[in-house]
LOLUMBA-982015 format. One record per atom (N, C-alpha, C): residue number from 1; atom name; z negated, x, y negated. Coordinates in Angstrom, 3 decimals. Layout:
residues N
NUM,CA,Z,X,Y
...
END
This chain:
residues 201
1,N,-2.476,-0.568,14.839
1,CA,-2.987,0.767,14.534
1,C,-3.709,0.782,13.189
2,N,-3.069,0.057,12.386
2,CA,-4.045,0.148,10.974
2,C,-5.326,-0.550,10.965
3,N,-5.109,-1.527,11.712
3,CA,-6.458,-2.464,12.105
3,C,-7.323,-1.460,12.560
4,N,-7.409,-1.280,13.485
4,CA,-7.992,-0.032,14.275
4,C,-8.443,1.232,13.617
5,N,-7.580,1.341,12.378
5,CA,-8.141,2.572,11.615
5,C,-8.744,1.532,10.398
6,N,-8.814,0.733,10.225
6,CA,-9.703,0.076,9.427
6,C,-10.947,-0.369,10.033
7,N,-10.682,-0.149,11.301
7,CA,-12.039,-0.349,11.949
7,C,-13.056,0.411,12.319
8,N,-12.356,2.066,11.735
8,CA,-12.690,3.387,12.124
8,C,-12.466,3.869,13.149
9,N,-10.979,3.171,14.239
9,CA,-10.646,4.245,15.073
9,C,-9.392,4.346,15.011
10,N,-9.370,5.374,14.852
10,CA,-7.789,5.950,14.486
10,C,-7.466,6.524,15.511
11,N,-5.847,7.194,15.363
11,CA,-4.755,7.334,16.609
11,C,-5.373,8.811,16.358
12,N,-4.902,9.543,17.804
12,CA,-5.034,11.069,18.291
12,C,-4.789,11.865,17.353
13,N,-5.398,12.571,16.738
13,CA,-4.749,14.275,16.462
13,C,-4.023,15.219,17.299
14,N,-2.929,14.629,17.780
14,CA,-1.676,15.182,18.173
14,C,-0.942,15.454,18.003
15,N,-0.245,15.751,16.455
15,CA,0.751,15.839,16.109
15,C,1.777,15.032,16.185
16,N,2.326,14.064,16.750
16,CA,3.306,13.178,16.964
16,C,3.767,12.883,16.009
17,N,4.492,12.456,15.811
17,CA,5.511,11.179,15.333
17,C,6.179,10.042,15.876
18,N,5.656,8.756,15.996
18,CA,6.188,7.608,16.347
18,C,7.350,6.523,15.837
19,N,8.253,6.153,16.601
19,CA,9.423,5.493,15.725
19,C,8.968,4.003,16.058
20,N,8.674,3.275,15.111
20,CA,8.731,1.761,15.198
20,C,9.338,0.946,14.504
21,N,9.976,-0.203,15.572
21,CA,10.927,-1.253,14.457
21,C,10.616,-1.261,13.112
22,N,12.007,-1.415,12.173
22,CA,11.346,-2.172,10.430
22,C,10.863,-3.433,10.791
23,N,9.975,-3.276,9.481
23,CA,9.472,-5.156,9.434
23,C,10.549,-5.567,9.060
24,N,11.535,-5.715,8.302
24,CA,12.781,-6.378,7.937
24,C,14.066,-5.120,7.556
25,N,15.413,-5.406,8.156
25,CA,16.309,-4.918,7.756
25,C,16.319,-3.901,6.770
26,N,16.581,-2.452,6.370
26,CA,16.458,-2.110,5.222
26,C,15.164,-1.710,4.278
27,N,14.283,-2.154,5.121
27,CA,12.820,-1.551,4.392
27,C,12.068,-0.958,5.348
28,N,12.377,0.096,5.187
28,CA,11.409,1.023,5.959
28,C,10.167,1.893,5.365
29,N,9.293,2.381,6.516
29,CA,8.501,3.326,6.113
29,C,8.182,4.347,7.099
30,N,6.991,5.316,6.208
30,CA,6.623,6.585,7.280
30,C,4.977,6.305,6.631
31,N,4.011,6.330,7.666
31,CA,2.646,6.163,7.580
31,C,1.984,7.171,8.418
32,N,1.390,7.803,7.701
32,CA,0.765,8.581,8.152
32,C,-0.921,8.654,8.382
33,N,-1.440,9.227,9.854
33,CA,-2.945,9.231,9.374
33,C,-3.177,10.637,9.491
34,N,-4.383,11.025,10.101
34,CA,-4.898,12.405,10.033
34,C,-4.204,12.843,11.611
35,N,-2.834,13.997,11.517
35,CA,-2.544,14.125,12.650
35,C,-1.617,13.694,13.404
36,N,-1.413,12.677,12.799
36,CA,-0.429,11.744,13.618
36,C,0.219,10.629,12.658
37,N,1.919,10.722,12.857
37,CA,2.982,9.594,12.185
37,C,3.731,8.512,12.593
38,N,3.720,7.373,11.954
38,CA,4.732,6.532,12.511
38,C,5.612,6.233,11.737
39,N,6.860,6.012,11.909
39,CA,7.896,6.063,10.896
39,C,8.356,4.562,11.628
40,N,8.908,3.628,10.564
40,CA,9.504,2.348,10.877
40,C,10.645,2.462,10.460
41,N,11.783,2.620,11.370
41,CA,13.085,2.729,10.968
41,C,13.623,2.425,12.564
42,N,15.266,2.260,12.118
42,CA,15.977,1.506,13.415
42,C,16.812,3.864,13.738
43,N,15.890,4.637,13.847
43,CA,16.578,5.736,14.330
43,C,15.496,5.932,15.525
44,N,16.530,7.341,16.058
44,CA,16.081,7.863,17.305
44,C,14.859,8.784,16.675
45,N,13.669,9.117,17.493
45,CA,12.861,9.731,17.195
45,C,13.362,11.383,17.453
46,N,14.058,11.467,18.054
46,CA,14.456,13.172,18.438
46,C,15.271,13.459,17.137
47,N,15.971,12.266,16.127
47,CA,16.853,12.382,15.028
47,C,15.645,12.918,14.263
48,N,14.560,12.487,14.075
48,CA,13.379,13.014,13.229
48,C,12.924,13.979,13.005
49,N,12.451,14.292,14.570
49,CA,11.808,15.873,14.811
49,C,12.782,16.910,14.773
50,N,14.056,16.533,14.858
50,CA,14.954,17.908,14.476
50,C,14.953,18.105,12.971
51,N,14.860,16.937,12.141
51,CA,14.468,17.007,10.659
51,C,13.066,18.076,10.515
52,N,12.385,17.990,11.532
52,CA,11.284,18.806,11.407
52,C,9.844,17.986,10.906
53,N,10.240,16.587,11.107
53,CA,9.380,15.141,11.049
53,C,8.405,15.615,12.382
54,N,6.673,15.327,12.035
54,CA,5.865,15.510,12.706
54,C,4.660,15.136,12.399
55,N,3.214,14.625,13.282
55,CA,2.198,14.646,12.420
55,C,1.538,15.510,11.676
56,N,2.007,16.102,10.945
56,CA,1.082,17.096,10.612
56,C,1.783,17.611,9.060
57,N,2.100,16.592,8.326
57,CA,3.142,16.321,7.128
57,C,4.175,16.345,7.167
58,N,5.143,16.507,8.193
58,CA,6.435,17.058,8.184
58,C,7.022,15.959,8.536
59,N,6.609,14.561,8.670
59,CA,7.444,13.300,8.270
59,C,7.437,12.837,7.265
60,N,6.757,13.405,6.462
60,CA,7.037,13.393,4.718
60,C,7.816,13.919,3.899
61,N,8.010,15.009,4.784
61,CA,9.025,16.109,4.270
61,C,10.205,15.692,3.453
62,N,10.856,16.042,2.652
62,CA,12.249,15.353,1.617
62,C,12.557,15.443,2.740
63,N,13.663,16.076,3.491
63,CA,14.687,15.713,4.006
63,C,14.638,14.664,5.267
64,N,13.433,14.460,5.510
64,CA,13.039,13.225,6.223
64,C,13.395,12.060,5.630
65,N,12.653,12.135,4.761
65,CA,12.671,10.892,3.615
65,C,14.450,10.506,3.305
66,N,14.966,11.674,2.708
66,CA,16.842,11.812,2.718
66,C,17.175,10.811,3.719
67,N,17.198,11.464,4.557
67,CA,17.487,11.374,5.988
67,C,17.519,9.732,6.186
68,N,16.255,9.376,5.976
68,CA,16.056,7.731,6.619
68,C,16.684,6.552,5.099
69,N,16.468,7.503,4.067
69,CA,17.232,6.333,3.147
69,C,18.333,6.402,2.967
70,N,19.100,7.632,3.468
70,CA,20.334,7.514,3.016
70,C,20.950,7.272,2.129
71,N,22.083,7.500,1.510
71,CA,23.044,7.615,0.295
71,C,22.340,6.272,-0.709
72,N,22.146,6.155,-1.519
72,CA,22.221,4.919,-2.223
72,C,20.577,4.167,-2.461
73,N,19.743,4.723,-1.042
73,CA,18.632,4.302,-1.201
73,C,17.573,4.758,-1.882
74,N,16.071,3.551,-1.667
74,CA,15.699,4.397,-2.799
74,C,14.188,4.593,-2.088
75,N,13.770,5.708,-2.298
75,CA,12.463,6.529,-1.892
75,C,11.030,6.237,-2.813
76,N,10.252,5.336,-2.260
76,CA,8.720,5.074,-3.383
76,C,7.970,6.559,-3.206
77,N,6.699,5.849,-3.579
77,CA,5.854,7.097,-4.038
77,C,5.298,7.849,-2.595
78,N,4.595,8.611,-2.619
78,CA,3.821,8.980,-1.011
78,C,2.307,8.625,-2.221
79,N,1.856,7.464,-1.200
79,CA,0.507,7.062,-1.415
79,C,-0.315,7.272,-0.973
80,N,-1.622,6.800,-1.146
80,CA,-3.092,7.073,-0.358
80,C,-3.065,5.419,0.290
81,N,-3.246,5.211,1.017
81,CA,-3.295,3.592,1.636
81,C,-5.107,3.733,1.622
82,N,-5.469,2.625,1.187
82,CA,-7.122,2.374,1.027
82,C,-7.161,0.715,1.902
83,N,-8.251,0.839,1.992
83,CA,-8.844,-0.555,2.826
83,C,-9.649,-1.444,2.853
84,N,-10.305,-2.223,2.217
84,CA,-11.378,-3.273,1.953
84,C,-11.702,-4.222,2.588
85,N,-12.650,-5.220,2.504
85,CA,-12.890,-6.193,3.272
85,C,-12.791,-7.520,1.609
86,N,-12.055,-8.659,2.358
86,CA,-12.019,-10.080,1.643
86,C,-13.455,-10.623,0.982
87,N,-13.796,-10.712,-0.242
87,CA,-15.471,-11.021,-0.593
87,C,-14.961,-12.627,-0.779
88,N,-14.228,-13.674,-0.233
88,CA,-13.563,-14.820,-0.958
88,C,-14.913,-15.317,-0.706
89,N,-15.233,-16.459,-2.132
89,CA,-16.741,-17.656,-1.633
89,C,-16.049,-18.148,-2.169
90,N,-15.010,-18.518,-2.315
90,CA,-14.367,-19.647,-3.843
90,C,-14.282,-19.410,-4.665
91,N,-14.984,-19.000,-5.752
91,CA,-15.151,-18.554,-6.646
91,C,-14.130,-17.282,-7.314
92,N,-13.656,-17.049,-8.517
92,CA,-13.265,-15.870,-8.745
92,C,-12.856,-16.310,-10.279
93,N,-12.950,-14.874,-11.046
93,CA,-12.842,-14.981,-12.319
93,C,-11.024,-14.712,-12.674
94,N,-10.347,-14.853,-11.396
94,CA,-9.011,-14.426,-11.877
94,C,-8.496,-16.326,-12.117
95,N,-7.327,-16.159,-12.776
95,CA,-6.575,-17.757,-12.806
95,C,-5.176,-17.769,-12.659
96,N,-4.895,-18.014,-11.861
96,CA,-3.324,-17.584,-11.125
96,C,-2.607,-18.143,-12.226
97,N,-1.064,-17.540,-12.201
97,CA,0.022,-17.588,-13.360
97,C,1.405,-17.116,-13.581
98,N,1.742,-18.156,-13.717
98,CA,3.590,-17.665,-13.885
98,C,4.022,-16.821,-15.023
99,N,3.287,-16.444,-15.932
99,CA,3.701,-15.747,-16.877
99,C,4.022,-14.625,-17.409
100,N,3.562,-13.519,-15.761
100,CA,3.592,-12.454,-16.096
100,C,5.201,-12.301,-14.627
101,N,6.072,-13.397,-14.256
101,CA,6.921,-12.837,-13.313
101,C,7.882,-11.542,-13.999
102,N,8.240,-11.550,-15.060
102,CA,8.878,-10.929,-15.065
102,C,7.839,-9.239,-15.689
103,N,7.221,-9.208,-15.595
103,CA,6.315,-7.838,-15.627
103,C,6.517,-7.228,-14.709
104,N,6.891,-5.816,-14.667
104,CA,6.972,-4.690,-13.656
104,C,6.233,-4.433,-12.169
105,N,4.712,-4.992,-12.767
105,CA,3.821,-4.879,-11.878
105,C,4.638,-5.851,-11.151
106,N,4.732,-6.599,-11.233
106,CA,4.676,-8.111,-10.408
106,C,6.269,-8.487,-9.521
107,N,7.222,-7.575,-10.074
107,CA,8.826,-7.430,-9.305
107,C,8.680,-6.585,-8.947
108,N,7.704,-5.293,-9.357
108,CA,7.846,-4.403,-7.603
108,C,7.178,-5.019,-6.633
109,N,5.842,-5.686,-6.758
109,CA,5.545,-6.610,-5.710
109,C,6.485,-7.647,-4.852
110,N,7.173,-8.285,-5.171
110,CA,8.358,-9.151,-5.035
110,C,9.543,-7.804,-4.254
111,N,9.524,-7.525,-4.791
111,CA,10.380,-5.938,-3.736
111,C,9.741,-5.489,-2.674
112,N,8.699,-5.536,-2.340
112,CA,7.682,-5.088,-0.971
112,C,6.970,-6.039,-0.373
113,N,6.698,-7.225,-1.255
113,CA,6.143,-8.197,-0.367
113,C,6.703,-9.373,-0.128
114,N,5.974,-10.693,0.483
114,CA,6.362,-11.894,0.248
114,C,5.124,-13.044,-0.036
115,N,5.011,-13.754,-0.276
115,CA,4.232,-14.857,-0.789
115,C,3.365,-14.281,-1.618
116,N,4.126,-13.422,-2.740
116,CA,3.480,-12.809,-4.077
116,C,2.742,-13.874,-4.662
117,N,1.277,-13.691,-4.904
117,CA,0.639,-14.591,-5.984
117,C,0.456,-13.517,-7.168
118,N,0.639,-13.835,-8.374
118,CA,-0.132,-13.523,-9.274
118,C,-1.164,-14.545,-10.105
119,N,-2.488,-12.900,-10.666
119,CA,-3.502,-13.852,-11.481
119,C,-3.635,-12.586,-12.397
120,N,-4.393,-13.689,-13.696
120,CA,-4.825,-13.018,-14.788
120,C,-6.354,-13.398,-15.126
121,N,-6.667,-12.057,-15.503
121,CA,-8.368,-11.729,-15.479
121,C,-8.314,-11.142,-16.857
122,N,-9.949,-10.731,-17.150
122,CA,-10.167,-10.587,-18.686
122,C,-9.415,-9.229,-18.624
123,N,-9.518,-8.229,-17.892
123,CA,-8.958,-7.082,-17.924
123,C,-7.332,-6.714,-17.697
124,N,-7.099,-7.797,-16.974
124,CA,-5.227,-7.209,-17.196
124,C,-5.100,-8.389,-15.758
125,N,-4.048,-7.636,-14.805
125,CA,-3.292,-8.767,-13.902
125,C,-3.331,-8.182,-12.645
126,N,-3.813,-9.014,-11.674
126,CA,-3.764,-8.525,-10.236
126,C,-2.684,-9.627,-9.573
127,N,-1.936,-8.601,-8.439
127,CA,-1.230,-9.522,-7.672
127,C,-1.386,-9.143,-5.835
128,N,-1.857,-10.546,-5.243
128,CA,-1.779,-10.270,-3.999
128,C,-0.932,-10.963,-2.855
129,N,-0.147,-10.496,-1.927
129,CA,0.983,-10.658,-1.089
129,C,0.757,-10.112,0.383
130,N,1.672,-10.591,0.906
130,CA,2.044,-9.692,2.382
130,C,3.195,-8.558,2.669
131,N,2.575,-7.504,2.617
131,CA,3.280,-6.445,2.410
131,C,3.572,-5.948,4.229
132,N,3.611,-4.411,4.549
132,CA,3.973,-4.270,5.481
132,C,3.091,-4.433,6.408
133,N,4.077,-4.766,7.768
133,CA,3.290,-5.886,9.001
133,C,2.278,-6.792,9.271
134,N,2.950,-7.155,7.503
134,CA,2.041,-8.708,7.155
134,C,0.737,-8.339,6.036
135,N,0.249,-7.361,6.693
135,CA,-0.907,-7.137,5.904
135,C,-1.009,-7.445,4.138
136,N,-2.235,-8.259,4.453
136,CA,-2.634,-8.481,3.213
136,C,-2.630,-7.495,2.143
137,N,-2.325,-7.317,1.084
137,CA,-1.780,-6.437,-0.667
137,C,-2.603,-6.612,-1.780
138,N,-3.154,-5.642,-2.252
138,CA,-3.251,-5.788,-3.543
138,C,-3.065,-4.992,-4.355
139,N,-2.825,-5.488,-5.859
139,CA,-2.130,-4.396,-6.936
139,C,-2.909,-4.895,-8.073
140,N,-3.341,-4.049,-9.012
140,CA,-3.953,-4.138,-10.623
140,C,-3.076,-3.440,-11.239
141,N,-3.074,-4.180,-12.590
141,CA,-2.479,-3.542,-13.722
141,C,-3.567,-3.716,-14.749
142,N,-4.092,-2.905,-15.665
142,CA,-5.162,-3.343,-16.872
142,C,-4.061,-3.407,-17.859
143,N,-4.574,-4.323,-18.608
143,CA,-3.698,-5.047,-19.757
143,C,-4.497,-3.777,-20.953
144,N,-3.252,-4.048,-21.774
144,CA,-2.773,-2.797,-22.969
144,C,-3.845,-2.682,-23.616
145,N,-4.459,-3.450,-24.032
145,CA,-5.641,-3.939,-24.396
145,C,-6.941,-3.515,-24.148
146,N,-6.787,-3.417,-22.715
146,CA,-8.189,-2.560,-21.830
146,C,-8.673,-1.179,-22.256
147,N,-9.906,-1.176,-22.215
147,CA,-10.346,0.024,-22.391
147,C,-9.968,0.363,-20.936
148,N,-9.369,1.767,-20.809
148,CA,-9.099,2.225,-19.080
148,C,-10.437,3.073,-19.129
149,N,-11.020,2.023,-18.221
149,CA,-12.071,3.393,-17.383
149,C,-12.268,2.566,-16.421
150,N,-13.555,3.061,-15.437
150,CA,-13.546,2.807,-14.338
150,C,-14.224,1.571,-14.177
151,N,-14.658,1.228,-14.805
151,CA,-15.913,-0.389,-15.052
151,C,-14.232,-0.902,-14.915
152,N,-13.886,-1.119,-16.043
152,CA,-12.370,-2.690,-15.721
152,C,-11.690,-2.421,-14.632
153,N,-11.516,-1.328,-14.088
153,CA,-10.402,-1.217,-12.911
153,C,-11.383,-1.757,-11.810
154,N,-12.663,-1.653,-11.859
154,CA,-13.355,-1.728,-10.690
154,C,-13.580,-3.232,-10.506
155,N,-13.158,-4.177,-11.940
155,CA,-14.116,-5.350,-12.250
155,C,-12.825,-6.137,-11.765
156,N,-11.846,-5.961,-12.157
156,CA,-10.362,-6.477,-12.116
156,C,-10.421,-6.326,-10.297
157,N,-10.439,-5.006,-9.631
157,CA,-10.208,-5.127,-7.720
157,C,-11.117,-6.065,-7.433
158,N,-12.695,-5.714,-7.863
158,CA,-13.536,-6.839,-6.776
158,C,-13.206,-8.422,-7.627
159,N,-12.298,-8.490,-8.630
159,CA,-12.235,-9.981,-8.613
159,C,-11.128,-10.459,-7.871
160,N,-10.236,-9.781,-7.753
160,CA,-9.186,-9.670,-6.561
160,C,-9.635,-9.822,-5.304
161,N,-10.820,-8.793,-4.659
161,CA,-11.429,-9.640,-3.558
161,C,-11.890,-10.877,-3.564
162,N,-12.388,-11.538,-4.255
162,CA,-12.980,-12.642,-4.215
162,C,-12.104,-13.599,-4.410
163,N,-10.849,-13.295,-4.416
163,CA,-9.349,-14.172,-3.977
163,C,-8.943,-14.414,-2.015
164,N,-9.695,-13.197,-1.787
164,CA,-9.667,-13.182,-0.287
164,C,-10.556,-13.373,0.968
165,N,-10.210,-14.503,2.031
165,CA,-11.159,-14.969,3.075
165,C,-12.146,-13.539,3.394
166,N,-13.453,-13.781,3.386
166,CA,-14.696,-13.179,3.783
166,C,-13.560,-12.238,5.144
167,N,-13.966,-10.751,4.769
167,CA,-13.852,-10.097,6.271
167,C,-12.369,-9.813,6.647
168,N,-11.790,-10.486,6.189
168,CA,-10.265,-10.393,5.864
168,C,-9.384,-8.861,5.709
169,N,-8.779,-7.775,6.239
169,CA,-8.674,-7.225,5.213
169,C,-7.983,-6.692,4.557
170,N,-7.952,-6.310,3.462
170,CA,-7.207,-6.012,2.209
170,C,-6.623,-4.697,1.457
171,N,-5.613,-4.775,1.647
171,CA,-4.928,-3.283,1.631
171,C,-4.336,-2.863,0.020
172,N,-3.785,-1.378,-0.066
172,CA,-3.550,-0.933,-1.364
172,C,-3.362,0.567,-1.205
173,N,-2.026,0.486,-1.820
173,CA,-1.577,1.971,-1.849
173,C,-1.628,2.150,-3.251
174,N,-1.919,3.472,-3.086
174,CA,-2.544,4.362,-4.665
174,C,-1.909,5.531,-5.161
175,N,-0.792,6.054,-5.822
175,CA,-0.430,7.546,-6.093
175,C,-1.968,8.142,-6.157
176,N,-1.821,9.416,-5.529
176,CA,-3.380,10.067,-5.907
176,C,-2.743,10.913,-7.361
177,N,-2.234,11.151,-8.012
177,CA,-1.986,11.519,-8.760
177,C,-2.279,10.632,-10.334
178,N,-2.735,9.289,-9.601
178,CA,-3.353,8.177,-10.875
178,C,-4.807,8.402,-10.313
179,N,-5.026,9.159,-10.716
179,CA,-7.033,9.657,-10.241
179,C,-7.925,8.715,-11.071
180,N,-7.614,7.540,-12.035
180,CA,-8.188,6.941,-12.629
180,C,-7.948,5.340,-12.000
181,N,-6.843,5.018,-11.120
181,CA,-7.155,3.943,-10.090
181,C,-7.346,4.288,-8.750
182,N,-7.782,5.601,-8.502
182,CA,-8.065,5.595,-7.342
182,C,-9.843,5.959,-7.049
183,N,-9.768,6.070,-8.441
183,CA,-11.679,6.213,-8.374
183,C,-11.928,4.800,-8.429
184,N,-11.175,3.887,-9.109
184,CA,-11.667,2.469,-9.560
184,C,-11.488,1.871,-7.984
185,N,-10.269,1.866,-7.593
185,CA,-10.645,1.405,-6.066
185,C,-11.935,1.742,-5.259
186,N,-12.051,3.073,-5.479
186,CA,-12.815,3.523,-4.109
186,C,-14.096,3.124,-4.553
187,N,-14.535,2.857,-6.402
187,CA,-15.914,2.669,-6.663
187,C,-15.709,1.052,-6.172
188,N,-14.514,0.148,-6.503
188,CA,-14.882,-1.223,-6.122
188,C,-15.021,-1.553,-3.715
189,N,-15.529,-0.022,-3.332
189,CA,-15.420,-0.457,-2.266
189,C,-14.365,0.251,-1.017
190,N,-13.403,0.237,-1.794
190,CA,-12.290,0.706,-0.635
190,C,-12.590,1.875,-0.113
191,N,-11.881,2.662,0.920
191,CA,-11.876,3.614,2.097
191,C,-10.338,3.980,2.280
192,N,-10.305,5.441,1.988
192,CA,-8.684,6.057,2.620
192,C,-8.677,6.126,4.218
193,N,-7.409,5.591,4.756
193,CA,-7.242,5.511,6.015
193,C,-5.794,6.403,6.540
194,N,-5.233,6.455,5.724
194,CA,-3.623,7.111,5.446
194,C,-2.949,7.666,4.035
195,N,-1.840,7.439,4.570
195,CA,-0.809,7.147,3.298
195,C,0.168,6.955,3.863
196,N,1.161,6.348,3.199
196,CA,2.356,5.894,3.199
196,C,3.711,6.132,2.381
197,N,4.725,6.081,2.656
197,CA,5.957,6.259,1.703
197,C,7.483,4.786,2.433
198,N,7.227,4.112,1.339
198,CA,7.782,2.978,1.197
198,C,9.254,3.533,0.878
199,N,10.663,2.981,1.943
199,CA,11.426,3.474,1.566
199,C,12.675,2.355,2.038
200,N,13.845,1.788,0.415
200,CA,14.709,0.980,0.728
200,C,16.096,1.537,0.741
201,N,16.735,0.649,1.406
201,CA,18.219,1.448,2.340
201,C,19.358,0.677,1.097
END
């Protein structure tokens, strides 16, 4: 389905809500597009819609969210999911590196993905992984250092593409509430297709 909405065809405006397996034990989510939800969790879908879970925001709803993490767990952000295509020729101005593992950016990655790479660029640190149902990840951080505007955030993503096979493609969730990486995404290229809310048990 995300393929498909990265391809520009997306699921019905029907309102629904769909229940699909977790990718792994304990990490679930709710993805939403225009109209229509799928929630990845091991519950009944009728457990949902009596929550009042639906396409049409109401699988976003807190007590949805409650609901599927249960006591102890813990609830991420509700994002904008964006979409790109891989520019890889070889080439890239990033230089992969162990030095930033223990940086924030880079252990919440390690919490959502797997075969986390990180690299460091003139502007700060990108890291890319396989996040949910594999799909290819990416994340920027601009280093303290950076002037924040939209030139480094934009210079830092497309060097991040050019980490990734031609055509490939390349995903990224965004708080819209950081309106200063979500212009830098969308100027380096990307496209909103959803959003999402990442949630551990």
């Amino acid at each position: 389905m995300l393929e498909q909405a990265a391809r520009g065809s997306f699921p019905p405006v029907d309102g629904n809500v769909v229940v699909l397996a977790p990718d792994r034990p304990g990490h679930l989510a709710i993805v939403e597009f225009t109209g229509h939800a799928v929630v990845l969790a091991d519950v009944d879908v009728a457990e949902l819609t009596q929550l009042g879970a639906d396409g049409f925001g109401g699988a976003s709803e807190p007590k949805v969210k409650l609901a599927l993490a249960e006591p102890g767990g813990e609830i991420g952000s509700h994002d904008a999911v964006l979409v790109a295509r891989g520019r890889g020729r070889g080439t890239s101005l990033l230089d992969e590196t162990r030095e930033f593992d223990d940086h924030p950016r880079v252990m919440r990655a390690h919490a959502h993905r797997t075969s986390v790479r990180a690299y460091r660029g003139a502007y700060g640190l990108v890291t890319i992984g396989c996040g949910l149902v594999g799909r290819t990840e990416i994340s920027v951080e601009l280093a303290e250092d950076a002037t924040p505007n939209q030139q480094a955030g934009r210079e830092l993503i497309t060097a991040g593409l050019e980490l990734v096979a031609p055509d490939e493609f390349v995903w990224a969730q965004v708080a819209p509430g950081n309106a200063a990486s979500l212009r830098a995404f969308l100027a380096a290229g990307f496209v909103p297709i959803g959003a999402e809310t990442l949630i551990m048990r």
